[in-house]
C-alpha positions in Angstrom: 36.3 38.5 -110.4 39.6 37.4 -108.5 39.9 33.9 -107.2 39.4 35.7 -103.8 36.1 37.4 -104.2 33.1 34.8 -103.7 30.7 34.6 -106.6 27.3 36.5 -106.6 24.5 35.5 -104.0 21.9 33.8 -105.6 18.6 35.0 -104.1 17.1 32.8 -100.9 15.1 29.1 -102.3 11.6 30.8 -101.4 9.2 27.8 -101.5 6.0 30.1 -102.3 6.7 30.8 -105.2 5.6 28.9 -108.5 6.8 29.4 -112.0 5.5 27.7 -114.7 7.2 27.7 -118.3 4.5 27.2 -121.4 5.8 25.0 -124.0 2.8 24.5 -126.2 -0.1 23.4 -127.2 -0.9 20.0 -128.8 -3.2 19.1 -131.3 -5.4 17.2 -128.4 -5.9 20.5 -126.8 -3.0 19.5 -124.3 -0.6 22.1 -122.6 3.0 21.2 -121.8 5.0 23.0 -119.8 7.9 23.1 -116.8 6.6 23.5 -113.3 8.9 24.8 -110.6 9.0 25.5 -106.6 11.3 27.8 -105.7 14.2 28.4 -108.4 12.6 28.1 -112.0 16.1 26.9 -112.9 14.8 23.3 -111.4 11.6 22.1 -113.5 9.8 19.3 -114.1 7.9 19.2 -117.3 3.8 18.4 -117.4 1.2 18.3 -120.0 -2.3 18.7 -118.7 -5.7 19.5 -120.8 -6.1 23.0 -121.4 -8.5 23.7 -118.5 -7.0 21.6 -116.1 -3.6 24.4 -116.6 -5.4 27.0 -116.1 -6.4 26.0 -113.0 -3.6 24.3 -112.0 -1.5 27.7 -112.7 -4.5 29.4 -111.2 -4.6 27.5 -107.6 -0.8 27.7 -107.8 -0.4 31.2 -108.1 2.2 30.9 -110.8 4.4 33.7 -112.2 5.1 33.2 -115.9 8.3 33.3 -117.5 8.6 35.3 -120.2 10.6 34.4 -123.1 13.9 35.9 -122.4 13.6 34.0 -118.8 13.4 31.2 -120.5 16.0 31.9 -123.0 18.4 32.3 -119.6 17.9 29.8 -118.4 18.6 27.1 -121.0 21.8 29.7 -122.1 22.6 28.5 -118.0 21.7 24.8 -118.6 24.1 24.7 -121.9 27.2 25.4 -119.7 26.8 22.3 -117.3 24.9 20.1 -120.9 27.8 20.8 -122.9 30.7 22.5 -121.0 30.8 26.2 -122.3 27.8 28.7 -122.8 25.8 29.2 -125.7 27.8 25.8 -126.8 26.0 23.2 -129.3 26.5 19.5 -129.6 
């Protein structure tokens, strides 16, 4: 890309739809998880008992990310976290 072209579009902030990134479950029979509106990119994590997610993810009409989504997105996060992708510590 030259320093003239403007960077790739990202798609427009669509406020109906719902992503929701499983993390795991506890030994409580607790789910946590990242719940976002719009642009999974910008989460907040929740843990919730198992039947309360499913509903939750249910009455939300969630799309799951799969694990290369999520893989993409922390890949994304590790450029701002620590200044160059894929960079550790």
């Amino acid at each position: 890309m030259s320093l003239h072209q403007l960077p790739p579009r990202k798609p427009v902030f669509d406020v109906d739809r719902r992503y929701v990134r499983y993390r795991e479950l506890d030994a409580r029979g607790y789910v946590q998880f990242d719940f976002a509106i719009g642009d999974p990119e910008l989460a907040v994590e929740l843990t919730l008992p198992l039947r309360a997610y499913q509903e939750f993810c249910r009455t939300q009409a969630v799309t799951y990310l799969t694990r290369e989504q999520a893989e993409d997105i922390d890949f994304e996060k590790s450029k701002w976290r620590f200044g160059a992708p894929g960079q550790q510590d």
